[in-house]
Phi, psi and omega in degrees: 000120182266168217271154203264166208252192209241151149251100197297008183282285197291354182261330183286306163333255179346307191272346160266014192175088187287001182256000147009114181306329192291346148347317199271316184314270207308315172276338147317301181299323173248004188277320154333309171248024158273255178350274175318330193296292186317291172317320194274266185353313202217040200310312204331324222235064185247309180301347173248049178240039156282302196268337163284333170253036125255012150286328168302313155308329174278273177354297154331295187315327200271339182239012165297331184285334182272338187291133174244125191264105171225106144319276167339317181259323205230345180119180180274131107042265176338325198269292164336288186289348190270319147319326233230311182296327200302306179307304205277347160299327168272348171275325179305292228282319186301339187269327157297317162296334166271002171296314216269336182073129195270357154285323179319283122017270215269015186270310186304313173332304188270339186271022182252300205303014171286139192026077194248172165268185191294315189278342173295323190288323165310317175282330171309299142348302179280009192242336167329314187282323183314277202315293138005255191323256200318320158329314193273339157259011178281337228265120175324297169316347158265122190294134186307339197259327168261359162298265160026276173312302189291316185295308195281316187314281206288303153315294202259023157081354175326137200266115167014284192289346178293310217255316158336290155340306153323315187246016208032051180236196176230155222281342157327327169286325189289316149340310175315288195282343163292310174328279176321310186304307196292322163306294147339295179277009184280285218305314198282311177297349184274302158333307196260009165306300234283327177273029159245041122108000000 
């Protein structure tokens, strides 16, 4: 099924008028491939995934008026909400790992990891990284501002100088700190694929 395109008419509409009948348009059209995104990516969160994508979607509503759609320039729409999905999805894992406690996680992680085949070692891996991330946004010692940062660039598909903007920083920090983060959760995912022994 190929992934559905945007009307820049109906993203104008929207961003001029949140109350706008045409919602049901935008949400009929991505929410099919919000929903598959979420399942394949994150089965884990499949019992909250009503309330992450109308968080996604209130979200939207809320950073629509500011969006400007350049494909070209800034990415397809679709990569935006999916981004917009993403964040709120590392908030489900993350609020589960401080229930669950993130040692927890990952020690069940690894005692799951015995003889696997090439695609469990694949999703083992990607669920390495799921754990990894989250470890990394529980950590007290990290400051909430490079979290942020990293969530919306990397994750959430943002473009560097925007979120600078944001943050008063400049776009060489935000780099800076993607750089360091992505290191980081390389280093932690590997550590914790490499344990299951």
């Amino acid at each position: 099924m190929l992934p559905p395109t945007t009307s820049t008419t109906l993203l104008k509409d929207l961003g001029a008028d949140a109350q706008s009948p045409r919602w049901s348009e935008l949400v009929a059209r991505y929410r099919p491939m919000l929903e598959r995104f979420l399942s394949s990516r994150y089965p884990s969160l499949a019992a909250e995934a009503d309330d992450l994508l109308q968080e996604t979607f209130l979200t939207l509503a809320k950073r629509l008026p500011g969006y400007v759609h350049a494909p070209d320039e800034k990415g397809h729409f679709r990569n935006y909400i999916a981004g917009i999905l993403r964040i709120h999805a590392a908030g489900a894992i993350r609020r589960r790992m401080r229930e669950a406690g993130a040692l927890a996680d990952a020690a069940a992680l690894a005692a799951a990891a015995a003889d696997m085949t090439e695609d469990e070692l694949r999703e083992w891996r990607h669920a390495a990284c799921e754990v990894a991330l989250s470890q990394f946004l529980a950590d007290p010692a990290t400051e909430e501002r490079t979290k942020q940062v990293f969530l919306r660039v990397a994750i959430g598909g943002e473009r560097p100088a925007d979120v600078a903007a944001d943050y008063g920083l400049t776009r060489n920090a935000v780099d800076q700190i993607r750089h360091r983060v992505a290191t980081r959760l390389r280093v932690l995912a590997e550590t914790l694929a490499d344990a299951r022994g």
